[in-house]
KEKE-3310 file (N, C-alpha, C; in steps of 0.2 Angstrom, whole numbers, plus 5000, padded with zeros to 4 digits):
npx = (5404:5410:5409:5403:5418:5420:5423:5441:5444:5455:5463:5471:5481:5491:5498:5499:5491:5478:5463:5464:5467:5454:5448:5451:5445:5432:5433:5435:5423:5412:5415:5423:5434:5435:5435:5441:5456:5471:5483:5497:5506:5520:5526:5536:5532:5519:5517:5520:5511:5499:5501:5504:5489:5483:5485:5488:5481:5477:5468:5464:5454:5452:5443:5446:5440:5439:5449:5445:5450:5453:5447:5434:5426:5432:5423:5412:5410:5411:5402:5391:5396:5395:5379:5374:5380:5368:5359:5358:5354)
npy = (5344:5361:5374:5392:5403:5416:5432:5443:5457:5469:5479:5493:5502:5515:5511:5521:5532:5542:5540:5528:5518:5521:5513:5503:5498:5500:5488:5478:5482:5477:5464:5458:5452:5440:5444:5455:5458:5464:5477:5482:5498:5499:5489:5488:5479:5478:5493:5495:5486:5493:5506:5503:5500:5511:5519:5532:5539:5536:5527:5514:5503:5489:5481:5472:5477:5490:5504:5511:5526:5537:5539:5539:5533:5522:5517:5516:5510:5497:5498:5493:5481:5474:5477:5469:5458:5457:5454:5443:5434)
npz = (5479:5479:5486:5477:5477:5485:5476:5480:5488:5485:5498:5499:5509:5522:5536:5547:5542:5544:5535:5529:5540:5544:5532:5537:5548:5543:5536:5548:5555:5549:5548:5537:5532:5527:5514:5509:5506:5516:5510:5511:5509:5511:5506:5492:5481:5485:5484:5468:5461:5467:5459:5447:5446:5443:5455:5467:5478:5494:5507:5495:5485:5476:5466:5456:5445:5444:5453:5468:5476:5491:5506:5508:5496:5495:5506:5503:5493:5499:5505:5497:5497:5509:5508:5496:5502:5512:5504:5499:5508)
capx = (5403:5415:5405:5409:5421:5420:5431:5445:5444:5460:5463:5477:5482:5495:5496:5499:5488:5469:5460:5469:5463:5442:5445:5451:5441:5427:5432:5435:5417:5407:5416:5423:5441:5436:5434:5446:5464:5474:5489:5501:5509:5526:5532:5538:5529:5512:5517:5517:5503:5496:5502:5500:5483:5482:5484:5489:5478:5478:5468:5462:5451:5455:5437:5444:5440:5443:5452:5443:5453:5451:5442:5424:5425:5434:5420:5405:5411:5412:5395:5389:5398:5389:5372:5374:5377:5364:5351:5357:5352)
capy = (5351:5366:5382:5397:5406:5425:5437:5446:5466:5470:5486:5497:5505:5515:5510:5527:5535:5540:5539:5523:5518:5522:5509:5495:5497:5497:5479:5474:5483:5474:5458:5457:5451:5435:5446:5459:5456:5471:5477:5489:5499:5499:5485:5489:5476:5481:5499:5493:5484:5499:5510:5498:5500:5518:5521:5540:5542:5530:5520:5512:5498:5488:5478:5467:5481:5498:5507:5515:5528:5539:5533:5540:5528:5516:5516:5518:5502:5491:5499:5489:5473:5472:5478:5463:5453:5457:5454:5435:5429)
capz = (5476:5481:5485:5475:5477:5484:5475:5484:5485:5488:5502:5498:5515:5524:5545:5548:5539:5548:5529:5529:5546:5543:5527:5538:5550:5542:5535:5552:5561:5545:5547:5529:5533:5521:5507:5509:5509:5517:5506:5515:5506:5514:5502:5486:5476:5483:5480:5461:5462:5466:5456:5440:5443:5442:5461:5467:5484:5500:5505:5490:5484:5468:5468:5450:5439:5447:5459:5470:5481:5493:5512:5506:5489:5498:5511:5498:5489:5506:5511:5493:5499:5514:5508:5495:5507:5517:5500:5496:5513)
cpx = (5406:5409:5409:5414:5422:5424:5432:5446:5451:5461:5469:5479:5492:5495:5496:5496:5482:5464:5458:5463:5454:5443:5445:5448:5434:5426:5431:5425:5412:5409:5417:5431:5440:5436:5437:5453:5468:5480:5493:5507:5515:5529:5533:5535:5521:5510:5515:5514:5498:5496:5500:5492:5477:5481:5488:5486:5477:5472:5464:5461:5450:5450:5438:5443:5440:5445:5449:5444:5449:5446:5434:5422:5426:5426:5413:5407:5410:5406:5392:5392:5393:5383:5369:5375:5373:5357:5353:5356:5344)
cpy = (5356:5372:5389:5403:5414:5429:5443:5453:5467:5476:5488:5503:5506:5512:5518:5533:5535:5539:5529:5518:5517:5517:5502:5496:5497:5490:5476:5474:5477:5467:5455:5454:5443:5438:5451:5459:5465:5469:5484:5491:5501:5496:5487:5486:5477:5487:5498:5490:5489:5504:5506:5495:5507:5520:5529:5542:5534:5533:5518:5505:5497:5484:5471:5471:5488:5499:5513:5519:5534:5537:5533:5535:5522:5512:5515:5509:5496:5491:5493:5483:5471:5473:5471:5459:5451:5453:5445:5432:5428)
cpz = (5480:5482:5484:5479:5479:5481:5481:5484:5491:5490:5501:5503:5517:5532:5546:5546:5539:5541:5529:5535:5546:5538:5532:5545:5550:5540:5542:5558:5557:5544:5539:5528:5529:5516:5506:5510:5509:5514:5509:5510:5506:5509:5495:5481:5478:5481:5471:5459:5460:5460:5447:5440:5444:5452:5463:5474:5488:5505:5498:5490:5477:5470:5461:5446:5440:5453:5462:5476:5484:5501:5510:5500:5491:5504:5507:5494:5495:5507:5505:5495:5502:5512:5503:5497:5511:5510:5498:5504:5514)
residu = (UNK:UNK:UNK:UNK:UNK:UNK:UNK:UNK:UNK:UNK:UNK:UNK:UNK:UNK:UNK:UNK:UNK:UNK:UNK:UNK:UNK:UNK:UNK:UNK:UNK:UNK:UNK:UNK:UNK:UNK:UNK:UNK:UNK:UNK:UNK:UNK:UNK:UNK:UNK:UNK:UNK:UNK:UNK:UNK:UNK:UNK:UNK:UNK:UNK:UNK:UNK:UNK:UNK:UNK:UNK:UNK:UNK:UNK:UNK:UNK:UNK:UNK:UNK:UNK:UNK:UNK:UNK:UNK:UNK:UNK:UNK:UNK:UNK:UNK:UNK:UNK:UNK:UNK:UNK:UNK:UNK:UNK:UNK:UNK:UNK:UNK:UNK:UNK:UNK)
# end
C-alpha cells in the first residue's frame, strides 16, 4: 500500500529579491522543502507558469487553486501548512 501523496505548493521566487528571500526561508526554517518546489523566475517557462496563473507580484505561492502573492500571503499560507501539519500528528 503506497502512502498518500502530499500535494506540491509551488513557490515562485526571485534570488535577488528580499520578499523573495523571507518566502524561501521560511520553507527552509519550517522544513517544508518536501512539499514545496522553488520555481525561480529567471526562466522563461516558469515566468509563464506564473503569469498563466495570474502572477503580477513576487514571491508567489500557487497552493493548486490560488496564487497567492506577495511575502506576507506567501508566508500566511505556509504558516497553515505547518499548523496542519502539526494537527494530524
Amino acid at each position: 500500500m503506497n502512502a498518500p501523496v502530499s500535494p506540491v505548493l509551488e513557490l515562485f521566487h526571485r534570488i535577488a529579491d528580499p520578499p523573495s528571500a523571507t518566502a524561501r526561508r521560511f520553507v527552509t526554517d519550517h522544513a517544508l522543502e518536501d512539499r514545496v518546489r522553488f520555481r525561480n523566475l529567471t526562466y522563461a517557462e516558469v515566468e509563464a507558469d506564473w503569469r498563466e496563473r495570474g502572477g503580477h507580484t513576487s514571491p508567489a505561492l500557487w497552493d493548486g487553486t490560488r496564487l497567492h502573492q506577495g511575502a506576507e500571503a506567501v508566508v500566511a499560507r505556509l504558516l497553515a501548512v505547518v499548523n496542519l501539519g502539526r494537527d494530524d500528528s
